[in-house]
C-alpha positions in Angstrom: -23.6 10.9 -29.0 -23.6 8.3 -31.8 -24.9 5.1 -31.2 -23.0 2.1 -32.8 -25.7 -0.9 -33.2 -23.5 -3.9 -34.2 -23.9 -7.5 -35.3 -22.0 -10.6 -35.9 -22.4 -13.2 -38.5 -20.1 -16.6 -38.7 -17.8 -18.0 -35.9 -14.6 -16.6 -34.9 -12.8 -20.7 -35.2 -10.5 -21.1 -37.5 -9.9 -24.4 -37.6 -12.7 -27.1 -39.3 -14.8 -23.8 -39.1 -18.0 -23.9 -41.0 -17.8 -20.6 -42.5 -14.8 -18.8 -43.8 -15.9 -15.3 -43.1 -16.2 -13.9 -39.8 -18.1 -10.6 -40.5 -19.3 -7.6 -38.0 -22.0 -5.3 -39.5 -22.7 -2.0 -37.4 -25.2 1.0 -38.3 -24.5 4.1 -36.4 -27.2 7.0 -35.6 -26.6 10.3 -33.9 -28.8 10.3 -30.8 -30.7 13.5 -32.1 -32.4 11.1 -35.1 -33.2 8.4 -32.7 -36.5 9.1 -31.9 -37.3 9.7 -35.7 -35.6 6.4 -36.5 -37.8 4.3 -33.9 -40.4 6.2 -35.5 -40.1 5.5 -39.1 -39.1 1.7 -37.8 -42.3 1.3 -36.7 -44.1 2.9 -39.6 -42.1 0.1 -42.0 -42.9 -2.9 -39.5 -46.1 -1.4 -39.7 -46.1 -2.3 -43.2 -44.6 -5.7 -43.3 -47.5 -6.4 -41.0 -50.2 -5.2 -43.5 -48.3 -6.6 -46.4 -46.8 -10.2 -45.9 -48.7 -10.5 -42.6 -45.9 -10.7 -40.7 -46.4 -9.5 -37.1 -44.8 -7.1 -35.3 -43.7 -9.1 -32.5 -41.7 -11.7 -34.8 -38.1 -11.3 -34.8 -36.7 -10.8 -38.3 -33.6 -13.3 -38.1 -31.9 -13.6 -42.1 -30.1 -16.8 -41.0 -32.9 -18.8 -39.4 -35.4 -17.3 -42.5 -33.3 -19.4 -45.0 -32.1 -22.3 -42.7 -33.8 -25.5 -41.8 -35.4 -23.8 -39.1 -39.2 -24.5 -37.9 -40.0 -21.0 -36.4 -40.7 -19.5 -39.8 -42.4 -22.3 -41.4 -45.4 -20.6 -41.8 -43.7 -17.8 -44.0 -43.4 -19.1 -47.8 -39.8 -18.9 -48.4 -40.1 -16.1 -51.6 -42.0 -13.6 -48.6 -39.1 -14.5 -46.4 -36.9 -13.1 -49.2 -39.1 -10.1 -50.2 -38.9 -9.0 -46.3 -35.3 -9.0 -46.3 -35.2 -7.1 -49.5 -37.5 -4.3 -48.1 -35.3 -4.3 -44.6 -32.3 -3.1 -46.8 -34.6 -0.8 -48.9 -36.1 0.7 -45.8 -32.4 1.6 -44.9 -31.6 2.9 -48.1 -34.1 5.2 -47.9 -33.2 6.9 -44.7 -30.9 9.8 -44.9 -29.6 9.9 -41.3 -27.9 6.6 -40.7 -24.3 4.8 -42.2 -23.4 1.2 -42.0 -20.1 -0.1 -42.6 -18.7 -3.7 -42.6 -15.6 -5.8 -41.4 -14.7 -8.4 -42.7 -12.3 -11.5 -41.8 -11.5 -14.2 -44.2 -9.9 -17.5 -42.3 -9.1 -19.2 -45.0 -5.4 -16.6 -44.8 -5.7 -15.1 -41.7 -4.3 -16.6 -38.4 -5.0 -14.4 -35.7 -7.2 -13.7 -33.0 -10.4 -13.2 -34.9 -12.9 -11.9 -32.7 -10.5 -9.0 -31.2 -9.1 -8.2 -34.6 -12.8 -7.7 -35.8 -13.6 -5.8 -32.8 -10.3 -3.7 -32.6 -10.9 -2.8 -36.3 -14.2 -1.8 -36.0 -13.2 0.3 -32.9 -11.0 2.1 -34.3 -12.5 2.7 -37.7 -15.6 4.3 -36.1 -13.5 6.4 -33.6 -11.2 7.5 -36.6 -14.8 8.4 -38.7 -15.8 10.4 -35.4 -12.8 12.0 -34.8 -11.8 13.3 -38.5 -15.9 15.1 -39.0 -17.1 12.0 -41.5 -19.9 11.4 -39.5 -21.4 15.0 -40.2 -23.6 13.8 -42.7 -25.7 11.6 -40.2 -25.7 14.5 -37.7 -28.2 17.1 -37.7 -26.7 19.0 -34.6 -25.3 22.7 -35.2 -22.1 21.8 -32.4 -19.5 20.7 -33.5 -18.7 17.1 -34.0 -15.6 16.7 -32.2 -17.4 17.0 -28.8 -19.2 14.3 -29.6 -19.0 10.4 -28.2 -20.3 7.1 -28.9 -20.8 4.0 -27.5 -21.4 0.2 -28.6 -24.4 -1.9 -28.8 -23.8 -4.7 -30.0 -26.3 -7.9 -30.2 -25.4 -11.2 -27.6 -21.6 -11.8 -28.0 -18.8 -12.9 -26.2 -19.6 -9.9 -23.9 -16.5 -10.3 -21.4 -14.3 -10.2 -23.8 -15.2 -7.1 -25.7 -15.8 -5.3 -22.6 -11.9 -6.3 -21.7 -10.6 -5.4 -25.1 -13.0 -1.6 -24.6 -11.5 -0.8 -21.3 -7.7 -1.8 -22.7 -8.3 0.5 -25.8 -8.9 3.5 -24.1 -5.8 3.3 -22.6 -3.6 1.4 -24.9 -3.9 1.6 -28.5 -0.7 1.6 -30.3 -0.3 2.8 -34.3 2.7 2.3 -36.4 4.7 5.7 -36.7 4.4 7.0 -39.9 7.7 9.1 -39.6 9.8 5.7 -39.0 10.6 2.9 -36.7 8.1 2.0 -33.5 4.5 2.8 -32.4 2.6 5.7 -31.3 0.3 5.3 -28.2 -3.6 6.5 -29.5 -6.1 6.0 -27.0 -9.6 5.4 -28.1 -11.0 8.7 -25.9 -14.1 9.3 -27.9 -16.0 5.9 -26.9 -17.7 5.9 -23.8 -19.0 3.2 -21.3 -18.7 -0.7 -21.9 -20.5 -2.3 -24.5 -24.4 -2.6 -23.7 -25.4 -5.8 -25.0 -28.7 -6.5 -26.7 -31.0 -9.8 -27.3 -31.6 -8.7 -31.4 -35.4 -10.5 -30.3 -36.1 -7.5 -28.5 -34.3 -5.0 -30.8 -36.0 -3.5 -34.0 -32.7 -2.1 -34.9 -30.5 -4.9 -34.4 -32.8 -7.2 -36.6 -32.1 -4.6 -39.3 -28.5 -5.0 -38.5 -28.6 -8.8 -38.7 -29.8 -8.5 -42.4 -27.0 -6.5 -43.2 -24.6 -8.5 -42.0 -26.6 -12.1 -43.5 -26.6 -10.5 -47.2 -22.8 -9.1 -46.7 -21.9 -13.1 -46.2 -23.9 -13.6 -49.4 -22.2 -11.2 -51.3 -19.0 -13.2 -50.5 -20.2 -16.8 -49.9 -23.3 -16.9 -51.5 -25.8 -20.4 -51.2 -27.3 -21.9 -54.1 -30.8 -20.4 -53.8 -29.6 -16.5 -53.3 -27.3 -17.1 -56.1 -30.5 -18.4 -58.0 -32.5 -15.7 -57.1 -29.4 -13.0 -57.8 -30.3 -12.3 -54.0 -26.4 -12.3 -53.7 -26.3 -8.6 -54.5 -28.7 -7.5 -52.3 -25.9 -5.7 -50.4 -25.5 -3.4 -52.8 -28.9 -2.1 -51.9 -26.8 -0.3 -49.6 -23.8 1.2 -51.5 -25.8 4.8 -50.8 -25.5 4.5 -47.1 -21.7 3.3 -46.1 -19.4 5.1 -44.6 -16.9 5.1 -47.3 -13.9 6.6 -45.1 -13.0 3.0 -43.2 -10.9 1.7 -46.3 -8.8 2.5 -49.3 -11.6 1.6 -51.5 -14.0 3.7 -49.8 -16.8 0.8 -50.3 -17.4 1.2 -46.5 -16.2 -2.6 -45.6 -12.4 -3.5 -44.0 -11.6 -6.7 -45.8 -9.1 -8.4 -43.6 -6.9 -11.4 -44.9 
């Protein structure tokens, strides 16, 4: 079983919407490396404890960190900064886990964001699953195919993923590549609804959120990460992205 931990940065409005990009960050883990996982999680909050004093209880949040936001006044903005630098090295270093990215940009698109984001992310990690290239992350001798996975994503619009879930399992049409029409592709391989999470009480989703905060900053970047060059922080991660989800195998589904 794979477990798909997923996060949401921007607003899905597309009109006088304050952010153009609508992006969903997800890091998936095969359920045999999740004990080891919580484990070396631990060991780094461990060590943001002992090194920026920053206590195990507090909810790393990327957003609120650099926003006008009183909860983290007591952090100097430069060790807010360093902590999110070491959240995406901590990843980097760990063998056993992908991330991958989708992206929406309203400033072209005129759809339904959320369920395109949602669909596409679906499908991408049920395509992954079902073609062997998640291997890499799985230390099991059985084979892949008989494996599943489910979603768990942070606080959402939780009614309306779990709709577009069920409907996908049943209905999930593909353009024919052999001519004119649509194929009918259920999603089989994802099990259960969605099982929402609050990110406060989530180690994993906190990591999650920083992913998803530096891949808007790659792409919209504010005046003080572009200062600091804390706009490429993303690329911390190039090592760990599932490359298979797009032609330019960069591991994010830029949508336009």
């Amino acid at each position: 079983m794979y477990l798909v931990y997923v996060d949401e940065s921007g607003d899905t409005g597309v009109t006088n919407s304050p952010t153009r990009y609508f992006i969903l960050s997800a890091l998936i883990i095969h359920e045999n490396n999740w004990n080891r996982f919580i484990d070396d999680l631990v060991d780094f909050r461990r060590n943001l404890r002992d090194r920026y004093k920053f206590k195990m209880r507090e909810e790393i949040h990327a957003a609120e960190f650099f926003q006008s936001s009183k909860k983290y006044d007591h952090i100097d903005k430069h060790i807010k900064l360093q902590i999110c630098k070491k959240t995406l090295d901590f990843q980097k270093s760990l063998d056993y886990i992908q991330v991958m990215f989708i992206v929406i940009d309203k400033a072209t698109f005129t759809g339904d964001v959320f369920e395109t984001a949602w669909k596409y992310l679906i499908q991408r990690i049920h395509n992954t699953l079902d073609n062997n290239n998640f291997r890499v992350i799985n230390n099991s001798s059985k084979d892949e195919n008989n494996d599943n996975f489910i979603l768990i994503p942070d606080k959402t619009d939780d009614k309306k993923l779990t709709q577009l879930v069920r409907k996908l399992r049943r209905y999930n049409p593909i353009p024919s590549r052999f001519g004119n029409g649509y194929l009918n592709l259920p999603l089989t391989l994802i099990v259960e609804d969605p099982y929402t999470k609050d990110s406060m009480n989530s180690y994993i989703h906190q990591l999650v959120d920083v992913n998803a905060y530096f891949m808007k900053q790659s792409l919209d970047p504010t005046a003080y990460m572009k200062r600091k060059k804390a706009h490429n922080f993303i690329k911390r991660l190039e090592n760990i992205r599932c490359t298979h989800i797009s032609k330019e195998k960069n591991g994010i589904l830029m949508v336009k």
